[in-house]
N, C-alpha and C positions, 0 to 999 in steps of 0.2 A: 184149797190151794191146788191151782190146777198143773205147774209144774211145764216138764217137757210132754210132748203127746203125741202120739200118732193117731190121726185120724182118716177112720176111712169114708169117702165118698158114699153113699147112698146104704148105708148102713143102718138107719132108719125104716129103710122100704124093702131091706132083705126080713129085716125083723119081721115087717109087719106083713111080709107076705108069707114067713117060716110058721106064722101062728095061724095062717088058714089051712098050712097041711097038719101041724098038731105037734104035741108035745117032745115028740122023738126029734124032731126037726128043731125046734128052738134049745133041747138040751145039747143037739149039735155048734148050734152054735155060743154055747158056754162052754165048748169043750173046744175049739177053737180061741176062742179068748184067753184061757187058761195054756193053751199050749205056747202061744206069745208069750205072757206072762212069764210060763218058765225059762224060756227063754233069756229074759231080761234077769231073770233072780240067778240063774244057773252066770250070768258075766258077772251081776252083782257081787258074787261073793267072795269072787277073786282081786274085787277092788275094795271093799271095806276094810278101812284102816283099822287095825286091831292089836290090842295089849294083849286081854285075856282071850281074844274067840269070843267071847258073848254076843257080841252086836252081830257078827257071821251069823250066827245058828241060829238068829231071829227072822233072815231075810227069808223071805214070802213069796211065794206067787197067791193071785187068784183069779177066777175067773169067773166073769155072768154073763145074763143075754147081753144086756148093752156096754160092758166095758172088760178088759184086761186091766189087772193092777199089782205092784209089785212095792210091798210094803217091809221096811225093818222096824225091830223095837217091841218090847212090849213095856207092863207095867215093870215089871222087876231091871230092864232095860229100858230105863227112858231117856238117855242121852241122842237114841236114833237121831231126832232134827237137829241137836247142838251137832251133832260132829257133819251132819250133811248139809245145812246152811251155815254151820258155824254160829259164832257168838262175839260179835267185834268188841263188845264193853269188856267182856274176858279173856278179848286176844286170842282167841279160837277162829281158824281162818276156817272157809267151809269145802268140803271133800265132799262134792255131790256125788259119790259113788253110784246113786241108783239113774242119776241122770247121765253120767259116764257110760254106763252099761248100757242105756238105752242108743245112745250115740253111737256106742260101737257096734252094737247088732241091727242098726237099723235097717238095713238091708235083708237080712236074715229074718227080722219080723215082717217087713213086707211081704216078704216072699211067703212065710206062711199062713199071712194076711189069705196074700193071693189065693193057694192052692186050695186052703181049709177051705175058703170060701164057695170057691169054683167046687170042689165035692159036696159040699153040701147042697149048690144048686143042681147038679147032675143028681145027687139022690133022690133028692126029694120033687124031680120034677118041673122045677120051674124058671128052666131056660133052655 
């Protein structure tokens, strides 16, 4: 389920040029992704609708070479996708919190789209 997304343009051909300088350079940019990430978890969890807090203190960042993702829920909480798309047969209407968050900071992840990226090609040489 592919959801809401930000996608960056030529993020394919940063990758594959970060793996001819080496590994310091591709953990660069998992560490960039993850910083997104936090980002969208850090508004997340001020919009999870909540009884107990449980479903809060599940929300996630993470982050790898090719994507940023910000996940709630685990086993012991698995209501996460009922309360975020809802459940219309049981009258549960759906509070996309993780997609909320993403709406709201969208700007603020660009931006660190941008910069993360732009230092990494200044580090590592190759623009």
């Amino acid at each position: 389920m592919a959801g809401r997304q930000v996608s960056v343009e030529g993020a394919r051909e940063l990758r594959k040029a970060l793996k001819t300088v080496g590994d310091e350079a591709k953990a660069g940019l998992k560490d960039v992704n993850l910083e997104v990430a936090e980002i969208v978890a850090r508004a997340a969890v001020t919009k999870v609708p909540s009884r107990s807090g449980a479903l809060r203190e599940t929300v996630r960042a993470a982050g790898a070479q090719t994507r940023a993702s910000v996940k709630a829920g685990f086993k012991k909480v698995p209501y996460a996708g009922v309360i975020h798309f809802g459940f219309p047969a049981r009258g549960i209407l759906p509070q996309p919190f993780l997609y909320d968050a993403l709406d709201a900071r969208r700007d603020e992840v660009m931006d660190a789209y941008t910069d993360g990226i732009a230092d990494l090609i200044k580090k590592n040489g190759l623009g």
